[in-house]
Structures are given as C-alpha cells and as structure tokens.
C-alpha atoms as a printed R data frame, in Angstrom:
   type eleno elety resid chain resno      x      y       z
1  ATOM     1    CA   UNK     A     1 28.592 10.657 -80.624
2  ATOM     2    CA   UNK     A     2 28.807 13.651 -78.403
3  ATOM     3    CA   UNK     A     3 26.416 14.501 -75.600
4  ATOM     4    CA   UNK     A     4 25.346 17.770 -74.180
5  ATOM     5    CA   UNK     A     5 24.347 18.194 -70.636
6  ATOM     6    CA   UNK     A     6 23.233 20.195 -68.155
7  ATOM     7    CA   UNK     A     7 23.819 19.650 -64.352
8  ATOM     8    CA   UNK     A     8 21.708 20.381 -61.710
9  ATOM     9    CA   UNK     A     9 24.155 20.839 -59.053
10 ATOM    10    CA   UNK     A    10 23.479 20.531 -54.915
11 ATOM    11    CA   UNK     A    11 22.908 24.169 -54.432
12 ATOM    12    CA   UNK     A    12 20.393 24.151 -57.120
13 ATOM    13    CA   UNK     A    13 22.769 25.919 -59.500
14 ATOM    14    CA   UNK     A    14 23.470 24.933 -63.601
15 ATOM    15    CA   UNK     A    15 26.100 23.703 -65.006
16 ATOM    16    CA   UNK     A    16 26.520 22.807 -69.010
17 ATOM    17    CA   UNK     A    17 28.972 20.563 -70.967
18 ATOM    18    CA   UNK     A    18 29.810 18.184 -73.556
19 ATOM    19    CA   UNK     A    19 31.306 14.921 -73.728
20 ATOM    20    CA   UNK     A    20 31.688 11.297 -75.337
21 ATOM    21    CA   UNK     A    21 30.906  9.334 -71.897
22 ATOM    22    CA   UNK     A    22 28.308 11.274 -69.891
23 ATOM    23    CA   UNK     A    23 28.713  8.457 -67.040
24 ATOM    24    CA   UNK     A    24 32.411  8.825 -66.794
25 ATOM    25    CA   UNK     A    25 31.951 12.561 -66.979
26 ATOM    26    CA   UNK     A    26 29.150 12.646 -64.458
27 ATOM    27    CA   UNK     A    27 31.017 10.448 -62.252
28 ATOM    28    CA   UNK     A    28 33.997 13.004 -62.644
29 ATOM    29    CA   UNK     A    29 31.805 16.059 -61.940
30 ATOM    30    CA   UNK     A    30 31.003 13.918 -58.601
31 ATOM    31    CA   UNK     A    31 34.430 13.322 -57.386
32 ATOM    32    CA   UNK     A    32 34.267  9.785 -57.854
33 ATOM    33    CA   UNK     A    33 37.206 10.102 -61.117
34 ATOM    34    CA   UNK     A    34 39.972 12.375 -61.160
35 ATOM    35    CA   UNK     A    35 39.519 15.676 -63.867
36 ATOM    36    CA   UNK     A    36 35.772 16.787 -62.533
37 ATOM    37    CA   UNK     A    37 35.005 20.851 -63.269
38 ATOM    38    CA   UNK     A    38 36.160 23.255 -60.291
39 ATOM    39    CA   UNK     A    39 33.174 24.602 -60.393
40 ATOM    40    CA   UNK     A    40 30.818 21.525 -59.567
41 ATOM    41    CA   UNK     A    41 34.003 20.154 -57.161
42 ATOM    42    CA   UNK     A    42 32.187 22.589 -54.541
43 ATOM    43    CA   UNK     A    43 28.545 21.749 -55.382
44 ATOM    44    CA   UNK     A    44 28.668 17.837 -54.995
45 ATOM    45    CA   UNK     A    45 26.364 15.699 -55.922
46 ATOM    46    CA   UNK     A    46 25.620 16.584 -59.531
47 ATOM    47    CA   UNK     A    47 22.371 15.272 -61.178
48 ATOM    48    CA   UNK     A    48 21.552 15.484 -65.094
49 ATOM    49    CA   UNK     A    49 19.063 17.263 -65.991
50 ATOM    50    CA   UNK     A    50 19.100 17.598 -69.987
51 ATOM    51    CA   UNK     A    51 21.099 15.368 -72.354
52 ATOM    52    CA   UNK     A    52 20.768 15.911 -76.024
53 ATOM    53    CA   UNK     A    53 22.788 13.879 -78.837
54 ATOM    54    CA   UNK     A    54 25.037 15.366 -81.267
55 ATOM    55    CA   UNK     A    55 26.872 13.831 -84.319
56 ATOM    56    CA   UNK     A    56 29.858 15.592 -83.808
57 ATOM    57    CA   UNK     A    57 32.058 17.901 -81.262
58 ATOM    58    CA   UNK     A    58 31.112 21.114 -83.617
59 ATOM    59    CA   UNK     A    59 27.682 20.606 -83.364
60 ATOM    60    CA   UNK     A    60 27.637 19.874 -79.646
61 ATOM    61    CA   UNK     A    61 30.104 23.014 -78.932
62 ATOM    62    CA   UNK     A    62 28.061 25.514 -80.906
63 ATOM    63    CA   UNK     A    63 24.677 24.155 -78.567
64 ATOM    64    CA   UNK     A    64 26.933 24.395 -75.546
65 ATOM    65    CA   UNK     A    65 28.135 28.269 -76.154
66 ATOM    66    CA   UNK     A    66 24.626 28.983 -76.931
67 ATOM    67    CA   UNK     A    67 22.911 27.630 -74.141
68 ATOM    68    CA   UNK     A    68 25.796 28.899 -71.464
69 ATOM    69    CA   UNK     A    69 24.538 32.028 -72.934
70 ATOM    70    CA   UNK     A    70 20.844 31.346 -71.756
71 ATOM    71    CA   UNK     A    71 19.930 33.087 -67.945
72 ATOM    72    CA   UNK     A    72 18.537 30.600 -65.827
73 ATOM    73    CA   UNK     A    73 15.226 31.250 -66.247
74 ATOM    74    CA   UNK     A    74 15.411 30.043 -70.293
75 ATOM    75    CA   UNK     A    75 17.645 26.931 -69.391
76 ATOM    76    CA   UNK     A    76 15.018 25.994 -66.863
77 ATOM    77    CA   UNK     A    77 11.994 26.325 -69.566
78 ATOM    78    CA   UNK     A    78 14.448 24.422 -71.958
79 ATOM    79    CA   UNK     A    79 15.020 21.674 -69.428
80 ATOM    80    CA   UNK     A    80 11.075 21.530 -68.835
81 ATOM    81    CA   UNK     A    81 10.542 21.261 -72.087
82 ATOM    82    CA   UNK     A    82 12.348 18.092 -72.665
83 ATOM    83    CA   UNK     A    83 10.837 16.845 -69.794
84 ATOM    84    CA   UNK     A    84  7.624 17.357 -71.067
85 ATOM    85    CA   UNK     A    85  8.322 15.884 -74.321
86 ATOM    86    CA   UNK     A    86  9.780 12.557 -72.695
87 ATOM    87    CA   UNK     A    87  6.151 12.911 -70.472
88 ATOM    88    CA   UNK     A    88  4.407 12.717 -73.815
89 ATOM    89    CA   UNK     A    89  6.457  9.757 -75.249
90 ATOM    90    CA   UNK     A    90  6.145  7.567 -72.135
C-alpha cells in the first residue's frame, strides 16, 4: 500500500509525497528520524493534511506529479474537500 500526503508545514506552506509508512515518514519530515525532505527540515513541525491510499507506487506517483502541479489555491480546495467528505461520514 502506498500513501499520498500532503503537509501542512509551520509557515503555513505545502508540501506533497508518497510513501509506505506515513508515521515513519512524518516523523522523518519532523526531524525526529534521519532522511526527512530539505525542504520541510526548515519548516518544522509538519502536520498532515490529506492522505489518500494507493495500490501501488505508479498509481501514487502519477497523483503526486499531478497534484505538485496544483497552485495552492486548488490543493487547498482539494484538502477541504476531503475534509468535508470525512465531516459527512462522521
């Protein structure tokens, strides 16, 4: 299984990847694990903000080029959208 995610980092900026273990990841972005992103190293702490599931690393890469495409503007209506949807289910 492979996991998508966006970060919403301390300065309120976004940051999107993939991996197998989003809390070893996470916990990597955070400095608490060696091999976190340069780019979130500076913007400590990290939260998660969108997680979606993916069979496979293809899947999940194609989702992750896409959405790194996004401005901020769509990834913010994307991430309120799935918060919406886990309003609705709740």
């Amino acid at each position: 299984m492979y996991y998508l995610y966006i970060l919403q980092c301390a300065d309120q900026t976004l940051y999107t990847g993939i991996t197998t273990d989003l809390e070893r990841r996470v916990a990597q972005h955070n400095g608490e694990a060696k091999l976190g992103a340069k780019y979130t190293s500076a913007r400590r702490p990290v939260k998660v903000v969108y997680l979606k599931k993916f069979e496979n690393r293809s899947l999940a890469a194609k989702e992750e080029a896409r959405i790194k495409k996004l401005d901020r503007a769509t990834k913010l209506r994307l991430i309120g959208s799935l918060k919406r949807e886990k309003s609705k289910v709740s």
